[in-house]
Structures are given as C-alpha cells and as structure tokens.
C-alpha angles and dihedrals in degrees: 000000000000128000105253121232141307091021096058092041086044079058103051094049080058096049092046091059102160096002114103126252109167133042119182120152099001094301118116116211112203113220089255087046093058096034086061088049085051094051097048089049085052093047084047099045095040087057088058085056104251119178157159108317098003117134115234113188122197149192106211134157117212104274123110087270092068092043092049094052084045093047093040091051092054089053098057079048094248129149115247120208117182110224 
C-alpha cells in the first residue's frame, strides 16, 4: 500500500535534493529547495496555531510558493480552501 500524501511527496522532495522539481517563470526549485519552503510554512503555520482538522483558506498563484504553503498545510493535517 502506498504512503498517502503529503508524507510520500514530502519524500520525494527528500530523495530529488538538487535535482529540480518545479519550474514556474523561468526559475527552476530543486526538491531541497522546496522541502525547506515546506518546513518554514509548517514552523509559521504551526505558530498561528494551525492544526488537525482547522480550515486554512488561501489566496495563492501557481509558483512553489503556493504549492509549499499547500503542501505544508496538509502536513499539520489542516483543510485548505482556495479563495
């Protein structure tokens, strides 16, 4: 059975390290690049107080930054609504 999301795309952010994984704009994000964006989003969001089963809605374009803060809700177990 597969590992079910974030943690196996949180691992194979791990296991990319320098390669890259995201290209938006002409600027390339390697997978340890965007798995530090992850965990800061996490730190941030967890000082909010973010938590299992909590609603987060956001307002995100399509750059890694959106997809951290998307990623990095899922992990603390939160609900994310686009707005």
């Amino acid at each position: 059975m597969a590992e079910q999301f974030p943690g196996a795309v949180l691992d194979l952010l791990d296991a990319a390290g320098d390669r890259t994984v995201f290209e938006h704009a002409g600027r390339e994000v390697s997978g340890a690049r965007l798995l530090g964006m992850v965990r800061r989003a996490v730190n941030g969001m967890r000082q909010y107080g973010v938590g299992p089963g909590d609603g987060v809605a956001m307002l995100l374009g399509v750059g890694p930054g959106a997809l951290a803060a998307i990623i990095a809700a899922h992990v603390l177990g939160a609900r994310v609504v686009g707005v």
